[in-house]
C-alpha positions in Angstrom: -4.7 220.6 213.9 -3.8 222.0 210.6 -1.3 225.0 211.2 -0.3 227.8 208.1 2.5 227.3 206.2 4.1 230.3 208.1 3.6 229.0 211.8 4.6 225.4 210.1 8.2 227.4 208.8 8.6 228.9 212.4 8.5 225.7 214.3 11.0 223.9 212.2 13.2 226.7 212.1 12.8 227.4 215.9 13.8 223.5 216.4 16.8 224.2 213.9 17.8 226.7 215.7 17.7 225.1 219.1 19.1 222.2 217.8 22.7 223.9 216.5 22.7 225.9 219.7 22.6 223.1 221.7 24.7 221.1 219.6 27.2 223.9 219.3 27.2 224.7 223.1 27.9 220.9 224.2 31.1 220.9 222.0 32.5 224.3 223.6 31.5 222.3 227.2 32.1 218.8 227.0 35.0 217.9 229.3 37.5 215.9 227.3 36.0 212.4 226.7 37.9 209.5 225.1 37.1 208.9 221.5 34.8 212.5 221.0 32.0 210.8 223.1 29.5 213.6 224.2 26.0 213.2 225.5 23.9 214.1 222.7 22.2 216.8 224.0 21.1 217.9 220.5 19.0 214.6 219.8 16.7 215.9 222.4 15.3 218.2 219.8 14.9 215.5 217.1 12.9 213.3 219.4 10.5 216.3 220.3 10.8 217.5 216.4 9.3 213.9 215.1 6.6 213.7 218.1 5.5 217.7 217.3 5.9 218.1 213.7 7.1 214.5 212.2 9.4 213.0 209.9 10.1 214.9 207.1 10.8 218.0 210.0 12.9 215.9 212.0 14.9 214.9 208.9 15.3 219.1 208.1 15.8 219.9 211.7 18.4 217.2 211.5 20.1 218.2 208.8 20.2 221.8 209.6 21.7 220.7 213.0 24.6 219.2 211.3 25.7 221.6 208.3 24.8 224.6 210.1 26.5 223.1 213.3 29.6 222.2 211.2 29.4 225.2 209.1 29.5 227.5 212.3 32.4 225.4 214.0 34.5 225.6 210.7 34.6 221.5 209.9 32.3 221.9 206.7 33.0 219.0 204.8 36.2 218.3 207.0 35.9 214.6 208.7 34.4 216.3 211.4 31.2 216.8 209.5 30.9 213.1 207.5 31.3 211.7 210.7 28.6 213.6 212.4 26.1 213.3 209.0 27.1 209.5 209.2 25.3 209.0 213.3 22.7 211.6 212.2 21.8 210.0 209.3 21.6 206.2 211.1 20.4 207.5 214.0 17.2 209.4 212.0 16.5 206.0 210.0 16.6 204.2 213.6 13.9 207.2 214.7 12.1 206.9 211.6 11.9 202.4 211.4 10.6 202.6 215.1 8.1 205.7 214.9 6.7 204.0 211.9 6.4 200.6 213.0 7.3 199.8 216.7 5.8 201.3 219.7 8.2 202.0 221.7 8.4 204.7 224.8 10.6 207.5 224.3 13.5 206.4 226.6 13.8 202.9 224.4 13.3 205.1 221.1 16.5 207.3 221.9 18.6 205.0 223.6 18.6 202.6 219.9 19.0 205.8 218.3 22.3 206.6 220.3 23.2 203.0 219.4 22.9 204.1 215.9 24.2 207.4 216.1 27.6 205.6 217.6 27.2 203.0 214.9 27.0 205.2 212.3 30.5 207.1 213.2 32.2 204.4 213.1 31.2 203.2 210.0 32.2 206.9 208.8 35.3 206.8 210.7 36.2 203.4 209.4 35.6 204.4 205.7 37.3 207.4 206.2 40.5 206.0 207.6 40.8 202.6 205.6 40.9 200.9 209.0 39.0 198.6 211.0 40.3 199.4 213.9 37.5 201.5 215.4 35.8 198.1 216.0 37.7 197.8 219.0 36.0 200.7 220.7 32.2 199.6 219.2 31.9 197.6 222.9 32.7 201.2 224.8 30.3 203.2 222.4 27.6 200.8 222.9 27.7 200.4 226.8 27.8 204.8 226.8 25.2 205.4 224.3 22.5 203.3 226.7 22.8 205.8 229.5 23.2 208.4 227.5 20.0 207.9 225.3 18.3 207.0 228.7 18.9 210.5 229.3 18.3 212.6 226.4 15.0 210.2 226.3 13.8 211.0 229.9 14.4 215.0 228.9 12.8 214.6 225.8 9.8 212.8 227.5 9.4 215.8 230.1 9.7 218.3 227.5 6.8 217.1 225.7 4.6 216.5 228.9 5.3 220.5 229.2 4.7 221.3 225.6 1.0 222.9 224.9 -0.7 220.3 223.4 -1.8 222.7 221.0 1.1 222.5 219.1 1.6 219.0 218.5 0.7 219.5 214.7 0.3 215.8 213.6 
């Protein structure tokens, strides 16, 4: 279904927008986890952006989610924000490898995708710091990303079974 430019604008920017509240709203409420671990509630909102809309969305959505996010909580630019960007950015190329080539069900598709999300911080963290050392904790981020993607997978697959199929643009 081909959708105006306008309607087009509105869904993006109503996933942006759902995307930083979420986002911004699991930070205020996440109980203090070691090492800044947090569900991922906001990835949610990528999976449904890419099945909806696509990639190039999902990218914007994305990258709305973390500037505006960061922007919002005062970390622009800080650490805070490379090391979100850093799991955003692996964990959209992750989402983007397997929608374009892999049929995978949603639960698989977000639970590699919080793999690479945790991946991708430490990288940032490790660059950042000059240390290895976050290596040690790759083995805890890896065993808590699984149930966590599990879950933001199984959400994301019942949002879209609710969704009017009407708007699935692509």
């Amino acid at each position: 279904m081909k959708i105006s430019k306008t309607k087009h604008f509105v869904y993006v920017t109503l996933l942006a927008a759902m995307a930083i509240a979420i986002n911004l709203l699991e930070t205020m409420l996440t109980v203090s986890l070691p090492f800044g671990m947090r569900l991922g509630l906001a990835n949610i909102i990528a999976l449904i952006t890419i099945e909806i809309l696509g990639v190039k969305e999902m990218i914007v959505v994305n990258t709305m989610r973390v500037v505006i996010g960061n922007l919002l909580r005062g970390t622009i630019f800080g650490s805070t924000f490379w090391i979100s960007a850093g799991g955003v950015i692996l964990s959209s190329i992750v989402l983007i490898i397997i929608k374009k080539g892999l049929k995978m069900s949603m639960i698989s598709t977000s639970m590699l995708c919080a793999i690479g999300h945790s991946v991708g911080q430490v990288v940032i963290v490790m660059v950042l710091y000059k240390t290895a050392a976050m290596m040690t904790i790759v083995p805890l981020l890896l065993v808590t990303s699984i149930p966590t993607g599990i879950f933001t997978g199984i959400v994301a697959t019942q949002a879209l079974k609710r969704i009017d199929k009407n708007l699935i643009v692509r």
